[in-house]
DSSP file (Angstrom, degrees, kcal/mol; ACC not computed):
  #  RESIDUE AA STRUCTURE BP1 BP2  ACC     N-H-->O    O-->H-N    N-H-->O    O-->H-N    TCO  KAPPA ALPHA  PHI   PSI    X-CA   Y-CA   Z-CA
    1    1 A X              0   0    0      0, 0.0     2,-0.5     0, 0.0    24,-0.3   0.000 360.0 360.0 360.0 145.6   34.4    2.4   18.8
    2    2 A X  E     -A   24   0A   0     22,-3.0    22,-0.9   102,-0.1     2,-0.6  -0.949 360.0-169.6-150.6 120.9   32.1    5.3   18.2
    3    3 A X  E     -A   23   0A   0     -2,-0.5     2,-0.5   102,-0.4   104,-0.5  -0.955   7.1-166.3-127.8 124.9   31.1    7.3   14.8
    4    4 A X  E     -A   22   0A   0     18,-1.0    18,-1.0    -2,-0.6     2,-0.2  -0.870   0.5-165.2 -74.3  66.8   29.2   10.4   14.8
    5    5 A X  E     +A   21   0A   0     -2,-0.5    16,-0.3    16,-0.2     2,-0.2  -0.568  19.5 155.1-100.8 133.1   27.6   11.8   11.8
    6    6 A X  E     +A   20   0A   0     14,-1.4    14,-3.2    -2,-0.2   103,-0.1  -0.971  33.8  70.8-136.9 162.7   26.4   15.4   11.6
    7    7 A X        +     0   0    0      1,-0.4     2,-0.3    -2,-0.2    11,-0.2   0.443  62.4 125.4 113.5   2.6   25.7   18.0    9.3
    8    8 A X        +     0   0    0     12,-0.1    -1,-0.4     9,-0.1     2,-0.3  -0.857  23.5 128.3-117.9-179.6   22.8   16.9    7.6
    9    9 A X        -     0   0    0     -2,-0.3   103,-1.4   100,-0.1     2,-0.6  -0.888  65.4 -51.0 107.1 167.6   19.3   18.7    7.1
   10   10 A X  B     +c  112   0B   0     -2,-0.3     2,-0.5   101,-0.2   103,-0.2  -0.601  61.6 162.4 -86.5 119.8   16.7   19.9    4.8
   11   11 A X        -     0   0    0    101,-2.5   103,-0.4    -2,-0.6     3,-0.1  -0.957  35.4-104.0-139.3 123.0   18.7   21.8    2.2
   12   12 A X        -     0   0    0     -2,-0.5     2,-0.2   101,-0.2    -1,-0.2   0.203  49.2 -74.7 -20.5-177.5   16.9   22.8   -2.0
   13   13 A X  S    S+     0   0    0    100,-0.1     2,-2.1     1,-0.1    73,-0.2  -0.399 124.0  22.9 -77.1 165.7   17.5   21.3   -4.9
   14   14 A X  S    S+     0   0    0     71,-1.6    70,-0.6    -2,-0.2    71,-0.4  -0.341  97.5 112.3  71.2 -60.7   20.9   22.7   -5.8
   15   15 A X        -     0   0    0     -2,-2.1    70,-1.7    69,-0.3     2,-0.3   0.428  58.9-109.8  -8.5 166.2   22.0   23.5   -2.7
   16   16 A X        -     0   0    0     67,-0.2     2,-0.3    68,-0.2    67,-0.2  -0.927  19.3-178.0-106.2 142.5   25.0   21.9   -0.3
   17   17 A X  E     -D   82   0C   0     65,-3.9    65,-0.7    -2,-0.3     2,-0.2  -0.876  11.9-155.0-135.7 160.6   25.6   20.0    2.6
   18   18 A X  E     -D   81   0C   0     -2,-0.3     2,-0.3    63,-0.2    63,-0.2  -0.889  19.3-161.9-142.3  99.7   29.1   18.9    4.5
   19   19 A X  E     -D   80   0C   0     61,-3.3    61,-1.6    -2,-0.2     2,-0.4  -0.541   3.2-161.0 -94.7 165.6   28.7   15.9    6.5
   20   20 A X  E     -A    6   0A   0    -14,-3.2   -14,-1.4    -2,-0.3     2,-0.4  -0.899   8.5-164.7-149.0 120.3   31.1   14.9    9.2
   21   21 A X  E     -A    5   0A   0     -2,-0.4    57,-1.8   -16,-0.3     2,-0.6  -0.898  11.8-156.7 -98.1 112.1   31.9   11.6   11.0
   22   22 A X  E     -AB   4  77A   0    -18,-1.0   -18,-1.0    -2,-0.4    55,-0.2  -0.927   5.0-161.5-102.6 104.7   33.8   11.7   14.0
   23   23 A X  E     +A    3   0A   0     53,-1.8     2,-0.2    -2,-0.6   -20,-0.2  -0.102  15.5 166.4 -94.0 137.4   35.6    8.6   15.0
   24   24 A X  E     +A    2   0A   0    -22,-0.9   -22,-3.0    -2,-0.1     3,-0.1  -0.826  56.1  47.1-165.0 159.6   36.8    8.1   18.5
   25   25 A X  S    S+     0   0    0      1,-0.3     2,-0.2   -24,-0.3    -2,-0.0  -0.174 107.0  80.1  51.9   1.2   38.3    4.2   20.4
   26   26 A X  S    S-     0   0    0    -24,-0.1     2,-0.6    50,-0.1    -1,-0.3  -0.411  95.8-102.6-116.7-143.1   40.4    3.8   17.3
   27   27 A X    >   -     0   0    0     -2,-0.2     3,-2.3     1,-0.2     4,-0.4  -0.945  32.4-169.0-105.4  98.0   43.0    4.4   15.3
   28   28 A X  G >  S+     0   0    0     -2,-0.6     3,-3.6     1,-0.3    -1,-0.2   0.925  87.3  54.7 -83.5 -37.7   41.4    6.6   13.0
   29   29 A X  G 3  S+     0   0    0      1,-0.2    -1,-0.3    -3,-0.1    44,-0.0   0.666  99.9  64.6 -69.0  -5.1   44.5    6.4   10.5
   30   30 A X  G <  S+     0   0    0     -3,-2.3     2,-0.4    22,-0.1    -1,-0.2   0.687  96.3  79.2 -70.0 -14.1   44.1    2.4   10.6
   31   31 A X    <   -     0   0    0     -3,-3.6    22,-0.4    -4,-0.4     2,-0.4  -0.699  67.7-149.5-110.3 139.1   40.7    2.9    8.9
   32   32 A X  E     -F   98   0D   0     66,-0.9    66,-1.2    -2,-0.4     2,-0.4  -0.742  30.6-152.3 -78.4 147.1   39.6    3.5    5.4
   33   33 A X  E     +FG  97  50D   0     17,-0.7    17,-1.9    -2,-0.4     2,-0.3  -0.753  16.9 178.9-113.3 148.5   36.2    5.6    6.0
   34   34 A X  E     -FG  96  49D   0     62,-1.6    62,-2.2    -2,-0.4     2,-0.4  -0.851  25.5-129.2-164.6 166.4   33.1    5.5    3.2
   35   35 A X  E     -FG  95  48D   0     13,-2.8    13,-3.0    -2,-0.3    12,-2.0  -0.934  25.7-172.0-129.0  89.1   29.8    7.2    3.3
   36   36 A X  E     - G   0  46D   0     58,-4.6     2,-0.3    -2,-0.4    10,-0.2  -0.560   7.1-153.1 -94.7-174.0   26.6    4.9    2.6
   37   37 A X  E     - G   0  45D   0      8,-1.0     8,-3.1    56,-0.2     2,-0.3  -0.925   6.9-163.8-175.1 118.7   23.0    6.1    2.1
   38   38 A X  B     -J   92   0E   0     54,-3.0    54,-2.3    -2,-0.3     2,-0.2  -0.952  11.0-171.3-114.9 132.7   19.9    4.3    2.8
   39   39 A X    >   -     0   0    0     -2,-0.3     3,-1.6    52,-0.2    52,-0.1  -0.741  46.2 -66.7-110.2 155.0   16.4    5.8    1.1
   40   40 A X  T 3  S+     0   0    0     -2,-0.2     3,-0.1     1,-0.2    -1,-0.1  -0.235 115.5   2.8   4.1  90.6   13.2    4.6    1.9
   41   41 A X  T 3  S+     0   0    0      1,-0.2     2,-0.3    -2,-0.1    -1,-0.2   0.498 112.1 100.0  89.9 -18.8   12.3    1.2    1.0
   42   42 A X  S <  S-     0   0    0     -3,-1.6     2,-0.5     1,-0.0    -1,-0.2  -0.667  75.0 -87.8-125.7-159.4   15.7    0.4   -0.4
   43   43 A X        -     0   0    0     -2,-0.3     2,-0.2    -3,-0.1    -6,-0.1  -0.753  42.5-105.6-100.3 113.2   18.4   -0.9   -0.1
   44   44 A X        -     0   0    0     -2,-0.5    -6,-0.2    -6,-0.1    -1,-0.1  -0.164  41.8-168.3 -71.2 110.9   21.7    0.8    1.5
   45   45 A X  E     -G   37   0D   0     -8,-3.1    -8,-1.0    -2,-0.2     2,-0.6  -0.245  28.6-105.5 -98.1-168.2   24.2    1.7   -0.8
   46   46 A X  E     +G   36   0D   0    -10,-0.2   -10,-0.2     1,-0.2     3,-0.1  -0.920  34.8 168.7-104.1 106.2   28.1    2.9   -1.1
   47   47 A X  E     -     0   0D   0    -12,-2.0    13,-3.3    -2,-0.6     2,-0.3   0.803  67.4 -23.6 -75.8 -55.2   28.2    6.9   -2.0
   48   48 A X  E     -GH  35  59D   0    -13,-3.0   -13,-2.8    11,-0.2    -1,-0.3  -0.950  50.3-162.8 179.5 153.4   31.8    6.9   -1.3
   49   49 A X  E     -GH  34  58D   0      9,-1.2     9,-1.3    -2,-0.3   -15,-0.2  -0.737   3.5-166.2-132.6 176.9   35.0    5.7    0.3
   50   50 A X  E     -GH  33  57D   0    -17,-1.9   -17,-0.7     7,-0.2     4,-0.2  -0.633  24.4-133.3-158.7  73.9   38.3    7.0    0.9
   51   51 A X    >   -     0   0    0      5,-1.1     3,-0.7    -2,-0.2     2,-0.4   0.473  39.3 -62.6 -56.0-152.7   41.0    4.8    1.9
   52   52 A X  T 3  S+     0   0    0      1,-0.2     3,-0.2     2,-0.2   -20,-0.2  -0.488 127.9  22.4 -69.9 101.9   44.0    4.8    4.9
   53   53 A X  T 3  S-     0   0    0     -2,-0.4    -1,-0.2   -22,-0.4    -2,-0.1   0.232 111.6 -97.8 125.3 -24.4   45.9    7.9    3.8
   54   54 A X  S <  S+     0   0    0     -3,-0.7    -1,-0.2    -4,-0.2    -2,-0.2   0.938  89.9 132.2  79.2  45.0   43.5    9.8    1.9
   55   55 A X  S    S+     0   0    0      1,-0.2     2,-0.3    -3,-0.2    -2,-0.1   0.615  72.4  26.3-112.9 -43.4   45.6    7.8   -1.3
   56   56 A X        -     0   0    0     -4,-0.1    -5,-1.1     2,-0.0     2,-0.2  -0.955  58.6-178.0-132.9 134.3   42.2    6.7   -3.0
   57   57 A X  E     -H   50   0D   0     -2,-0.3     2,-0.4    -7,-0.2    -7,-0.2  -0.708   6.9-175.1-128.1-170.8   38.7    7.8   -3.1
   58   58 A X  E     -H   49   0D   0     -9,-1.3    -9,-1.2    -2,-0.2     2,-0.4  -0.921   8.6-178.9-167.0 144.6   35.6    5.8   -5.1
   59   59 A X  E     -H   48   0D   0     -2,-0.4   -11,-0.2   -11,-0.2   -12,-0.1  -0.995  32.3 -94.5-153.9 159.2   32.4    7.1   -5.3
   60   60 A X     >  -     0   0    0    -13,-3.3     4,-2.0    -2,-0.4   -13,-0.1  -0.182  35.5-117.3 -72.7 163.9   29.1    5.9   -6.9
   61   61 A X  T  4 S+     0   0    0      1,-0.2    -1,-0.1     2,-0.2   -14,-0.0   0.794 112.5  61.7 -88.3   0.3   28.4    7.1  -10.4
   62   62 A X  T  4 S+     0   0    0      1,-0.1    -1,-0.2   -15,-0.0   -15,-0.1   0.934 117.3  29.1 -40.7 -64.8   25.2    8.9   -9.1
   63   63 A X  T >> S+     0   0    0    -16,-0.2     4,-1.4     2,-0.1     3,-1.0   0.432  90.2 124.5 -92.0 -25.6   27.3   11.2   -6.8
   64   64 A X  T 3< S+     0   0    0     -4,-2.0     4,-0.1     1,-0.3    -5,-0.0  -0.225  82.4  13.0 -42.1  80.2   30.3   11.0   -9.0
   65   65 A X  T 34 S+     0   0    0     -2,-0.6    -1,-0.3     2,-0.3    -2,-0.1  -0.133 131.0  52.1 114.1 -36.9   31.3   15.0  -10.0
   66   66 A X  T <4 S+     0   0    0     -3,-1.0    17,-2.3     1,-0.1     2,-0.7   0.680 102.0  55.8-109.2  -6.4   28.9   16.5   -7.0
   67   67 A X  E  <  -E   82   0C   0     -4,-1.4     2,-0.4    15,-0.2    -2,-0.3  -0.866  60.7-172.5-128.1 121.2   29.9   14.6   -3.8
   68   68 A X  E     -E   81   0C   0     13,-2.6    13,-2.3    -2,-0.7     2,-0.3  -1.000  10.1-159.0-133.0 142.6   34.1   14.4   -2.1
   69   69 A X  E     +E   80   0C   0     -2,-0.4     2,-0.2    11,-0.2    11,-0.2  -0.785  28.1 156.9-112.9 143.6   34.7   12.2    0.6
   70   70 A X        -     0   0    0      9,-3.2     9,-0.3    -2,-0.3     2,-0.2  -0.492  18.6-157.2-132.5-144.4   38.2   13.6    2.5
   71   71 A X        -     0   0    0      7,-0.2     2,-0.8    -2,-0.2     7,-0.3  -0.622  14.7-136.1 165.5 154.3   39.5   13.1    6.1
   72   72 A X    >>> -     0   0    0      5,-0.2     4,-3.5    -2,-0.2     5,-1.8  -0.809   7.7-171.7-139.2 116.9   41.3   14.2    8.3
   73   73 A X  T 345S+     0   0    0     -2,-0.8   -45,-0.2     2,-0.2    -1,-0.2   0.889  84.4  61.8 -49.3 -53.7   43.5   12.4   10.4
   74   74 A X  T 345S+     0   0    0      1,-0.3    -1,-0.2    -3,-0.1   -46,-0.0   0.762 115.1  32.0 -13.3 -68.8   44.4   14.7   12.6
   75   75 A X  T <45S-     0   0    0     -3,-0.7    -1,-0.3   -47,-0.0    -2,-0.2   0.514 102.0-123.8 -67.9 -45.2   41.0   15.3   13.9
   76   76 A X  T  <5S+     0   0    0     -4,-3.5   -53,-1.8     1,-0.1     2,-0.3   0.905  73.6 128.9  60.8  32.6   39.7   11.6   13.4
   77   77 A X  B   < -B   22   0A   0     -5,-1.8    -5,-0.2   -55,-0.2   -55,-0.2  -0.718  44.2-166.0-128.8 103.8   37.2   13.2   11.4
   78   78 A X        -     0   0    0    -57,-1.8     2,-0.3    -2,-0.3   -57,-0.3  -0.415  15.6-161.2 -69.5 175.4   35.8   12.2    7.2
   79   79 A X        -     0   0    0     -9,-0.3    -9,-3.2   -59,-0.2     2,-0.3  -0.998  19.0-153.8-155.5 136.7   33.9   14.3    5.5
   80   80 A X  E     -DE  19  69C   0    -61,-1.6   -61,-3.3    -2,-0.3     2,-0.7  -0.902  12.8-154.8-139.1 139.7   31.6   14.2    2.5
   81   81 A X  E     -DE  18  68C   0    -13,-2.3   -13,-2.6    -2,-0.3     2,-0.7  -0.848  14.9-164.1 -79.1  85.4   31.2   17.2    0.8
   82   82 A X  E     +DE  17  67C   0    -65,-0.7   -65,-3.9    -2,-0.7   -15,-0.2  -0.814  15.2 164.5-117.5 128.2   27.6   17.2   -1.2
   83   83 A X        +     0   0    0    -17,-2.3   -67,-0.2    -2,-0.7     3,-0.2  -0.629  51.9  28.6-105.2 171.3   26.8   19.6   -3.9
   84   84 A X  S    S-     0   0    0    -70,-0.6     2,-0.3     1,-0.2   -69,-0.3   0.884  84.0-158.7  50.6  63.5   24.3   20.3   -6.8
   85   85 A X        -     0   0    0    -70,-1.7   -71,-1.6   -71,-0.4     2,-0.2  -0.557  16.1-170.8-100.1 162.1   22.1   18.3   -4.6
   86   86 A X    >   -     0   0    0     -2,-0.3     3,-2.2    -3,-0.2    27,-0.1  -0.694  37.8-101.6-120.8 172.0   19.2   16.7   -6.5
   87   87 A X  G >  S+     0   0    0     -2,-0.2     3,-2.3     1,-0.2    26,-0.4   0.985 117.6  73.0 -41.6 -59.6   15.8   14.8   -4.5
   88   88 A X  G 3  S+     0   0    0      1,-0.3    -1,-0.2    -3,-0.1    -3,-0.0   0.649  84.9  68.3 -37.5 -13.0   17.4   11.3   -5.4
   89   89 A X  G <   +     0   0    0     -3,-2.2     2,-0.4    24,-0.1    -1,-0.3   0.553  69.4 119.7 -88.4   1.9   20.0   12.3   -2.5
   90   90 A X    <   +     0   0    0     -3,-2.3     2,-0.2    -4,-0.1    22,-0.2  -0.318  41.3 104.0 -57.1 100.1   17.2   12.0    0.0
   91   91 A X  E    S- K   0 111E   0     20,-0.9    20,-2.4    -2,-0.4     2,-0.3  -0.959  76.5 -91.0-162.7 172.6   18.4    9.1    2.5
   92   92 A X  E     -JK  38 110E   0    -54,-2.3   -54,-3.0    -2,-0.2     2,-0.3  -0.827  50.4-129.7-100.0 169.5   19.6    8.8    5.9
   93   93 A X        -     0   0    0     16,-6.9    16,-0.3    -2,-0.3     2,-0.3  -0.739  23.9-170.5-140.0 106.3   23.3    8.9    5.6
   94   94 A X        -     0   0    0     -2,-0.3   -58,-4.6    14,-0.1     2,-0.3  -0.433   8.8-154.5 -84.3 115.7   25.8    6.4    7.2
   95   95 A X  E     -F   35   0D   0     -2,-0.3    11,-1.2   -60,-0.2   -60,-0.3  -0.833  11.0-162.5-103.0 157.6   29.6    6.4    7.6
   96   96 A X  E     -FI  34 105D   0    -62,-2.2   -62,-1.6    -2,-0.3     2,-0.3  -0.669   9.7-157.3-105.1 138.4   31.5    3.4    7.9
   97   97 A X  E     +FI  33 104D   0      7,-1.4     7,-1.5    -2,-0.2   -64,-0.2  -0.821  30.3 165.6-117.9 155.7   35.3    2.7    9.3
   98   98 A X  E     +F   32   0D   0    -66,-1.2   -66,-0.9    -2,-0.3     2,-0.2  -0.569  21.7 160.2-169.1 137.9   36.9   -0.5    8.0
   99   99 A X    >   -     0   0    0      3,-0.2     3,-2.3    -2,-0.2   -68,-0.1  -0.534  60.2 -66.7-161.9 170.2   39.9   -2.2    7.7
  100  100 A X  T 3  S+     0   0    0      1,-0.3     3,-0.0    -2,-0.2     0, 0.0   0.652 130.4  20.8 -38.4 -45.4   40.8   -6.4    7.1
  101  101 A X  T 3  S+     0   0    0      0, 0.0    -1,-0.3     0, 0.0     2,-0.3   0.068 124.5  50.8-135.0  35.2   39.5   -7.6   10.3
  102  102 A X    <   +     0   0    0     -3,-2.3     2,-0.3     2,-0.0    -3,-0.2  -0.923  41.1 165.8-155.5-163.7   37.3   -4.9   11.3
  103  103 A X        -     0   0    0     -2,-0.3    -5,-0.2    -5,-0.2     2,-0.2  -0.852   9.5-167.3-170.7 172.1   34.1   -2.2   10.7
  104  104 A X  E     -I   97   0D   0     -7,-1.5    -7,-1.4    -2,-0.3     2,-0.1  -0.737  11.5-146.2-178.1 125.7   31.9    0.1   12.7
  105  105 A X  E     -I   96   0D   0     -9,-0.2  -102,-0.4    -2,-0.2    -9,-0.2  -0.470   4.2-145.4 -83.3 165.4   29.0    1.8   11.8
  106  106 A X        -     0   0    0    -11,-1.2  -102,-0.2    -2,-0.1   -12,-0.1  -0.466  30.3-116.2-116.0-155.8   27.7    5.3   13.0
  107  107 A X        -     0   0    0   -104,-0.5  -103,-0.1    -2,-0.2   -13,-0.1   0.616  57.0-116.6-128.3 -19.5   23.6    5.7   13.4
  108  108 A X        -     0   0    0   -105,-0.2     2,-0.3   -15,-0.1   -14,-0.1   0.035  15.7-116.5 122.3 135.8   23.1    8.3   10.8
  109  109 A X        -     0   0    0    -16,-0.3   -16,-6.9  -103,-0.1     2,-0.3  -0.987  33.3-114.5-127.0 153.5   22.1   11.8    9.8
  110  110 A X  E     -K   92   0E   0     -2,-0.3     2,-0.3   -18,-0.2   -18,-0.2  -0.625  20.3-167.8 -57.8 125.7   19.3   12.7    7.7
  111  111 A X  E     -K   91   0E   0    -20,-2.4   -20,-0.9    -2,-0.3     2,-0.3  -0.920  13.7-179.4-148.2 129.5   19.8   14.5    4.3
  112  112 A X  B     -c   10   0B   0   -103,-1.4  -101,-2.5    -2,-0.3     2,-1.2  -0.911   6.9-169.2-149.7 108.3   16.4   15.7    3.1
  113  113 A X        +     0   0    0    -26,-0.4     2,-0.6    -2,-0.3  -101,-0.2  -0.478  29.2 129.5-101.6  92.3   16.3   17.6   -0.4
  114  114 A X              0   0    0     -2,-1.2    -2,-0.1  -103,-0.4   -28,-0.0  -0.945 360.0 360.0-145.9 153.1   13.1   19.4   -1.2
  115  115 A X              0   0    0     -2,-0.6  -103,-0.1  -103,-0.1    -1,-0.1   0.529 360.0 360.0 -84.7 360.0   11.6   22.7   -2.4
């Protein structure tokens, strides 16, 4: 199993990013996908997830109103869509596949918000 995150960079305040994790040895449509984000010095949280179908999404209440997680099956690729982005979005930023009896992480891209 292999996840691929790209799409991230040094972007304003205000500004946008679209990251994109690209899945390949599974079954992409077996997997609910989510989007963490680790800062400095803390602790790696849940931005947002998106189950098996695209049916349900969750997002943190940080990100809640500026960030969509999608996917596309097709492709075997998620997406999170970040807008209005403020400093506090400053992390690297990790997607996840997971399902009942399984997970895989990808290694991360950098999201870096500054003037």
């Amino acid at each position: 199993v292999q996840l691929v995150e790209s799409g991230g960079g040094l972007v304003q305040p205000g500004g946008s990013l679209r990251l994109s994790c690209a899945a390949s040895g599974l079954t992409f449509s077996d997997y609910g996908m989510s989007w963490w984000r680790q800062a400095p010095g803390k602790d790696r949280e849940l931005v947002a997830s998106i189950s098996r179908k695209g049916t349900s999404t969750t997002y943190a209440d940080t990100v809640r109103g500026r960030f969509t997680i999608s996917r596309d099956d097709s492709k075997s690729v998620a997406y999170l869509q970040m807008n209005r982005l403020e400093s506090g979005d400053t992390a690297k930023y990790y997607c996840k596949a997971y399902s009942l009896s399984d997970q895989a992480w990808g290694q991360g891209t950098q999201v870096t918000v500054s003037s």
